[in-house]
N, C-alpha and C positions, 0 to 999 in steps of 0.2 A: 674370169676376174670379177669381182664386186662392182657396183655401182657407184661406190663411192669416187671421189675428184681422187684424181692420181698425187701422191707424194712426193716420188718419185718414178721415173720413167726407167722400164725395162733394158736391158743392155741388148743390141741388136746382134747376134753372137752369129747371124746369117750374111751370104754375099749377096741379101737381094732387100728392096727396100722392104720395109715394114710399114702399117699404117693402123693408130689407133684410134678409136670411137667410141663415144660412150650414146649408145644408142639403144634405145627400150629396154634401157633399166640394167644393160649389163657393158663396162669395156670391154670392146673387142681388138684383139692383136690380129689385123689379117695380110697377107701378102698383096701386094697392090698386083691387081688384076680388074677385067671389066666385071667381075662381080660385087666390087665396090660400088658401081656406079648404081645397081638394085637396092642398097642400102635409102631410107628416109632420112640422110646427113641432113637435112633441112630441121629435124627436130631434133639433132644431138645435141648433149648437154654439154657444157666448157669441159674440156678436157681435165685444165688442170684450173689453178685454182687464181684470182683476181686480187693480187694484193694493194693495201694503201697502207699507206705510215707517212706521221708528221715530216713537212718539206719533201714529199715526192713530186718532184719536177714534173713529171705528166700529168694531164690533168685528166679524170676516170669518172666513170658515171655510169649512167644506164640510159637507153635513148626509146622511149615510147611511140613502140613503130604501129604506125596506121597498117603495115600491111599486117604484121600476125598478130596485132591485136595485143601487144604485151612487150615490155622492156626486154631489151638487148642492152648488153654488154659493153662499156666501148673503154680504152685504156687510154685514149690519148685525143684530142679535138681534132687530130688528124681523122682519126678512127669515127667519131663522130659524126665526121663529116659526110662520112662515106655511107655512115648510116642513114642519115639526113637524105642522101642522093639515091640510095639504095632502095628508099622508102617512097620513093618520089616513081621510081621506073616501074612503069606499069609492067614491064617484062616481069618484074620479080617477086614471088610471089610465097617464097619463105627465106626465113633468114635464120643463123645461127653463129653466134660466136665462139672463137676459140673452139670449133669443134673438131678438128683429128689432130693428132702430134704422128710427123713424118720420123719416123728412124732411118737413117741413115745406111747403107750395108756396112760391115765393120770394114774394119781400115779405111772410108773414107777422110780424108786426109783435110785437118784443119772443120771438118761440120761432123755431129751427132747426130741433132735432130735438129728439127725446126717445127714451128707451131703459125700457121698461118694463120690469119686473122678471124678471115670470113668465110661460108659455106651461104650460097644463095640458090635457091630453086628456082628455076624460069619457069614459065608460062606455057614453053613447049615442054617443058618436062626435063629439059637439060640444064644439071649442075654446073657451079662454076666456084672454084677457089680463090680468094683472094687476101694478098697482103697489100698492105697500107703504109707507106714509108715515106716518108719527107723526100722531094725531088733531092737534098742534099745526100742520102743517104741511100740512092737507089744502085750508086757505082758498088760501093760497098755490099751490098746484096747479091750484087749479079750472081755469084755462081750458085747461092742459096736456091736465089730465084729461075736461076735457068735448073738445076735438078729437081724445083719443084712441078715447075711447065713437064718435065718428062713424066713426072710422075701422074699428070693429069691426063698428056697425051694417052698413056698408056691404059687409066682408067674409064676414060672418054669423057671427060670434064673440059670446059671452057678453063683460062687461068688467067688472072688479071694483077697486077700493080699498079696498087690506086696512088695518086700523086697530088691529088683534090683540084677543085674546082677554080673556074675564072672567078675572080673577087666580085664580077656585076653579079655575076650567074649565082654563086656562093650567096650575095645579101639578097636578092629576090629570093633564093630556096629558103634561108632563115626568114624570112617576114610572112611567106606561104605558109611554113611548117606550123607557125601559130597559128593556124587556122585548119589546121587539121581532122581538131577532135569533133565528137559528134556536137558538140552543144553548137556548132555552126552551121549543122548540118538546116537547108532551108525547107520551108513547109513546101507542101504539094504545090500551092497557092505560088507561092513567091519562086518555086523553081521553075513553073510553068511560063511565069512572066517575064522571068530571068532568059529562058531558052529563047520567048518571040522578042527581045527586046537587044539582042547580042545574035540575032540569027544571020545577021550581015555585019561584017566589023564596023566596032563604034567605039571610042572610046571608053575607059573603063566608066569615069566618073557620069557620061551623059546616058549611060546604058544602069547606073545604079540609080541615076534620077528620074528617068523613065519607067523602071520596075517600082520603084519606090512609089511614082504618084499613081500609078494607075494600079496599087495595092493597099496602100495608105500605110505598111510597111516601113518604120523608120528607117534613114538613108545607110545610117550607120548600123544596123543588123542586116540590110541587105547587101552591105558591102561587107562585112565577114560572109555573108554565105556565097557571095563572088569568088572570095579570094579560098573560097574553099573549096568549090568547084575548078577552081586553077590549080589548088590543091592534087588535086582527084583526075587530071584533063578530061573535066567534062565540059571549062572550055580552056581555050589556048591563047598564050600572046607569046612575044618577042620574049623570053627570059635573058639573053643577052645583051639587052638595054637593060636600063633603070626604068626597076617596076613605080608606075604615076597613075595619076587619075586621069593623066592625058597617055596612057601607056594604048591600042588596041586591041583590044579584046572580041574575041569570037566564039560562037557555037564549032 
């Protein structure tokens, strides 16, 4: 099959599932087995294809992940969200969207296919599939979502339904996430100071005034390069309170 994004999706004319990928350069139709799980799904391209048109109620974008370095996909702020958090887990260490469409074996009854959201690479090496659904909308999934969990069982992938984040948890990952990119990233100087100055828990704000005088480092570029290293856990606090300048902070 070409390389190009799918039109439409092949008729599964088989009793056994099918799984498509578009993966170094060519869609692949292959029978879910564990030699799916040999496959680089971490770098497959979206399967099919990312529509918008005026008044589309979801809202779409692309979300610039610190871990592979380049925009991902996302259809919905749910989905976003996930990217947001996805990007934040030091386990994960590729991402891909939209990347297999599951066929269904024929006469499955009431589903064709399904197209999971996300494809993530861990850290140990092990894959993990995920769909993204509003907690309202997860009843309605269920059997989508339980013949997708078989389908990972059987390839040896993790399998997840993301439902997103606690609301404290959720605004401290958005106020981190802006502080991301490299131009936060802190000098030699200022990161060394940052380490001896937060090497025992201190408060955020008393441990950026401390780096700051004994660097001469303004308070406010040493506090983006704090909250960037919170970014990155190189160092750590409560994310389940409300992130403050009175929040604890540690190496």
């Amino acid at each position: 099959m070409s390389d190009k994004m799918l039109q439409s999706l092949p008729k599964n004319l088989t009793d056994s599932t099918r799984i498509l990928h578009r993966v170094d350069g060519t869609v692949r139709n292959d029978p879910v087995s564990a030699d799916v799980a040999l496959l680089p799904t971490e770098r497959a391209l979206p399967i099919r294809r990312f529509f918008s048109w005026p008044g589309k109620r979801n809202y779409d974008g692309s979300w610039w992940s610190s871990t592979v370095r380049a925009h991902v996909l996302f259809e919905s702020l749910l989905e976003r969200e996930y990217l947001m958090a996805a990007d934040f887990d030091p386990r994960v260490v590729g991402i891909a969207a939209q990347p297999v469409a599951l066929l269904w074996p024929r006469g499955t009854r009431g589903h064709k296919h399904h197209f999971p959201d996300y494809f993530v690479r861990l850290q140990n090496g092990d894959g993990r599939l995920v769909d993204v659904r509003h907690p309202k909308h997860v009843a309605k999934g269920a059997a989508q979502f339980s013949m997708t969990r078989d389908v990972c069982r059987e390839i040896g992938w993790d399998y997840e339904v993301f439902t997103g984040l606690t609301a404290t948890y959720l605004a401290n990952l958005r106020w981190l996430a802006g502080y991301r990119t490299d131009r936060c990233v802190p000098s030699d100087v200022t990161a060394a100071a940052i380490g001896e100055h937060f090497a025992s828990p201190v408060s955020m704000g008393l441990g950026v005034y401390r780096a700051s005088s004994s660097t001469g480092v303004p308070k406010d570029t040493v506090l983006a390069n704090v909250l960037h290293l919170l970014w990155y856990r190189q160092l750590s606090t409560n994310l389940e309170a409300p992130l403050s300048m009175d929040s604890e902070v540690s190496v």
